[in-house]
C-alpha beads as a LAMMPS data file, in Angstrom:
LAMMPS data file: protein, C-alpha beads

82 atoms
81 bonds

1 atom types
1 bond types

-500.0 500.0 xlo xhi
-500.0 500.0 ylo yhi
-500.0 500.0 zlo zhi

Masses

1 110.0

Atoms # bond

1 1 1 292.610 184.646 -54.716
2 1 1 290.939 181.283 -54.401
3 1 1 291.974 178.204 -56.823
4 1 1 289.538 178.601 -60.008
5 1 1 288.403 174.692 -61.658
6 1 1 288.017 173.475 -65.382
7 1 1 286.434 170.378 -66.446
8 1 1 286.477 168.511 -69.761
9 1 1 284.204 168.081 -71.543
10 1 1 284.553 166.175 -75.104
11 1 1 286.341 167.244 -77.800
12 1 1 288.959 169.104 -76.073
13 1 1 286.802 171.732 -74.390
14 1 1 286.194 172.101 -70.868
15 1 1 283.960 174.530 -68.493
16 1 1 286.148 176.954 -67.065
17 1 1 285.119 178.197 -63.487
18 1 1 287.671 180.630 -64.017
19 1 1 285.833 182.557 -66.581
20 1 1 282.347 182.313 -64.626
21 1 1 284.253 183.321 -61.505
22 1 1 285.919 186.874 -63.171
23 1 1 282.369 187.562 -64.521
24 1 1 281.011 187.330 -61.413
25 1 1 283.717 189.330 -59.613
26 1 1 283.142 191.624 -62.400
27 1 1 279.423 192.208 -61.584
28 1 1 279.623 192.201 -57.729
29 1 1 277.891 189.045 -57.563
30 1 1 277.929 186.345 -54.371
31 1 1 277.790 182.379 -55.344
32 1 1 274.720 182.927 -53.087
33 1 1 273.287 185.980 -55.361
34 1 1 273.914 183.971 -59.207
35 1 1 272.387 180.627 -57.617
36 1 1 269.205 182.284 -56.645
37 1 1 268.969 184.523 -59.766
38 1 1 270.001 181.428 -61.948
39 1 1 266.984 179.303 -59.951
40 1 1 269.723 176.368 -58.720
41 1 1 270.927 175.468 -55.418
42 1 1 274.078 177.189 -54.227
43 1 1 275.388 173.622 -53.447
44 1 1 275.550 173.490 -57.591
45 1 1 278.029 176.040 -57.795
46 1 1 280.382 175.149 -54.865
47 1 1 280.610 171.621 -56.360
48 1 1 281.642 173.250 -59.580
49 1 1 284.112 175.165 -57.365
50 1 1 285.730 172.698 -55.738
51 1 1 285.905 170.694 -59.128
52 1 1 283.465 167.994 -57.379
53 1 1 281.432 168.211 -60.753
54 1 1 280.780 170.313 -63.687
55 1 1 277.283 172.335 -64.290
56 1 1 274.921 170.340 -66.981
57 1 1 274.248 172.376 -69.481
58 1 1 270.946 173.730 -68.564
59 1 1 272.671 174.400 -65.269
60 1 1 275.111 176.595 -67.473
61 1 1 272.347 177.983 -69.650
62 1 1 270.533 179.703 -66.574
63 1 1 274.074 180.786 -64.934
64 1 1 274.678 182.236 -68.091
65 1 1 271.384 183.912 -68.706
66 1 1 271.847 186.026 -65.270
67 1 1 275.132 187.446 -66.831
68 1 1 273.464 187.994 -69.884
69 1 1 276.140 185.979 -72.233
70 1 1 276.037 182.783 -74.085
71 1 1 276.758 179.632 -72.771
72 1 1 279.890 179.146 -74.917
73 1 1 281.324 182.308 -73.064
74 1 1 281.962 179.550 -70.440
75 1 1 284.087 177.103 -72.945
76 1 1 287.973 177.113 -73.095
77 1 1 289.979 175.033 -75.606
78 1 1 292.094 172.756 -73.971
79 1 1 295.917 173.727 -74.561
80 1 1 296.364 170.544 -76.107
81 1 1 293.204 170.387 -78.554
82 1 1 293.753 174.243 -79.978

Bonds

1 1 1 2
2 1 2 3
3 1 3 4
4 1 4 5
5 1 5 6
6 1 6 7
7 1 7 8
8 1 8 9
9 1 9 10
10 1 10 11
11 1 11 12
12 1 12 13
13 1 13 14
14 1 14 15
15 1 15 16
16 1 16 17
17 1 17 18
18 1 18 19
19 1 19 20
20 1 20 21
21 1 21 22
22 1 22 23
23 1 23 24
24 1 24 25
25 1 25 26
26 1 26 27
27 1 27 28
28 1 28 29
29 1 29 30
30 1 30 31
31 1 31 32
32 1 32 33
33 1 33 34
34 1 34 35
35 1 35 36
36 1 36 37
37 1 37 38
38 1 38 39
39 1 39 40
40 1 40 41
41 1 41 42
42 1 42 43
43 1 43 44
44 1 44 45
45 1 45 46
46 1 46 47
47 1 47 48
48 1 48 49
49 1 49 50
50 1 50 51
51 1 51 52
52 1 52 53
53 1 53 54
54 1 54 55
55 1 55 56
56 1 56 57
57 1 57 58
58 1 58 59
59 1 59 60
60 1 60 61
61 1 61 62
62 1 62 63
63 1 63 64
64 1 64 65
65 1 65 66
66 1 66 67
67 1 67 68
68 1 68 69
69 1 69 70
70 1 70 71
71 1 71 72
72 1 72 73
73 1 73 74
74 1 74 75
75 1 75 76
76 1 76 77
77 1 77 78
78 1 78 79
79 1 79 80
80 1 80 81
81 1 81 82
């Protein structure tokens, strides 16, 4: 399995690539497949994999509309902020 990402964000949150990647395991989907149903360049998401950046959050609000969740379902508490 490949190495999975989080970012920070403030307030002792961060985007977890981890969560986005099981959810897309868990639907069958490609990174090629959830960019071009989420309207974003597949370049987005492999940044985001490779912890080059983190998605902005309209990025995260159309990845999260083609899983049909909320954007929060991407969040994680820091270990050290819970």
């Amino acid at each position: 399995m490949q190495q999975t990402k989080s970012r920070h964000y403030p307030d002792g949150f961060t985007v977890s690539y981890e969560k986005y990647f099981i959810m897309r395991a868990e639907k069958g989907l490609s990174e090629a497949d959830v960019a071009k149903l989420a309207g974003i360049t597949p370049s987005m998401l492999s940044r985001w994999r490779r912890g080059i950046s983190v998605p902005t959050p309209k990025t995260l609000h159309k990845i999260a509309k083609v899983f049909h969740c909320n954007v929060t379902d991407f969040f994680g508490k820091l270990p050290d902020a819970i």
